[in-house]
C-alpha positions, 0 to 999 in steps of 0.5 A: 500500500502506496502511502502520499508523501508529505508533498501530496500533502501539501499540494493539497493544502494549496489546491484546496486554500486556493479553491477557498480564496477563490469561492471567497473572492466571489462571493465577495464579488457577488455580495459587492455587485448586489450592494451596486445594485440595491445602491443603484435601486434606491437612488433611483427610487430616491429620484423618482420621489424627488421628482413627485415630490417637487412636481409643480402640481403637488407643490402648489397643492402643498402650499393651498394644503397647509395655507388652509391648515393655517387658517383653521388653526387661526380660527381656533386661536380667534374663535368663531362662530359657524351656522348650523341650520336655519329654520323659519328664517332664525340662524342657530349657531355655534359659537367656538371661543377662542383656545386657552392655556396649553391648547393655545401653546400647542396650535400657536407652536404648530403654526409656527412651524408650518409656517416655515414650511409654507414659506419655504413652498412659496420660495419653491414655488417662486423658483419653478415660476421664474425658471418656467418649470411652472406657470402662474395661471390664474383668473387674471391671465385666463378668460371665458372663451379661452382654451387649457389643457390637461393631460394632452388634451385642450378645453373651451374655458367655460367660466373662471373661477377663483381657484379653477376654470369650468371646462366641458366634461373630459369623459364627453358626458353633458355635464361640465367639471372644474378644472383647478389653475395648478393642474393646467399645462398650456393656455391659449387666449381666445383671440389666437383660436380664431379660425381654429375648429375648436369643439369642445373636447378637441385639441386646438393645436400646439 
């Protein structure tokens, strides 16, 4: 019976460290790759939120949303009264007096801190106007007779309104729907549409 010498035996030591080194290698290869692409992923993702989140519509959304936050904070601050119903022509009413002590403390504190972040909505806002990401639209730049458009697709202007325009129905039915300024993406003055076949669901043309 042959028995290895201790040089078979070190051989395979070597082959069998070397094997080690190299499944070690790959797996921190593989493991370095998978970090790549979970770093990769989440960035993207990170953009894509960033992107919704500095959207033109979600940011002036943002800033009407916290705006009317403010202002039913500063009626609990105040007080107020509101009309409940009224009946053979006598208003009944409910009267709010206005917060005391620690209830004060806590929504004066709240405003506070949204009001910072509303000034820093405006400011995004003001920067997405300047630079044209965004238009100012609003009821003193469009008028009855001109036309918007949303999603692709141009609308008569039917009435303005304070915050939206009254279109025609965009799913064709009978009826009409509003359309707020934030969400519109084109405006044509009603004097540019003259001789263009401008029905009431048809684009009128870039």
């Amino acid at each position: 019976m042959r028995h290895a010498d201790s040089g078979e035996h070190s051989e395979g030591r070597h082959r069998r460290a070397i094997d080690k080194a190299h499944r070690a290698t790959g797996q921190a290869i593989q493991a370095t790759n998978a970090a790549k692409d979970a770093r990769i992923r989440a960035d993207a993702a990170a953009a894509v939120t960033t992107r919704a989140r500095y959207s033109p519509v979600t940011v002036a959304n943002r800033i009407d949303t916290l705006s009317a936050e403010q202002r039913k904070d500063q009626r609990l601050l105040d007080g107020h009264e509101r009309t409940l119903f009224i009946q053979n022509g006598i208003r009944n009413t409910e009267k709010t007096t206005p917060a005391q002590g620690a209830h004060r403390e806590k929504i004066t504190q709240r405003m506070t801190e949204r009001a910072d972040q509303v000034a820093y909505w405006e400011k995004t806002r003001t920067e997405q106007i300047a630079d044209g990401t965004a238009v100012d639209y609003g009821p003193d730049t469009i008028t009855k007779g001109d036309a918007v458009a949303w999603r692709g697709t141009w609308y008569p202007v039917k009435h303005v309104n304070k915050k939206t325009v009254t279109i025609p129905s965009i799913v064709g039915g009978s009826w009409t729907d509003t359309m707020p300024y934030t969400e519109i993406t084109g405006h044509k003055k009603a004097a540019d549409l003259v001789g263009t076949n401008n029905t009431e669901q048809a684009a009128v043309g870039e």
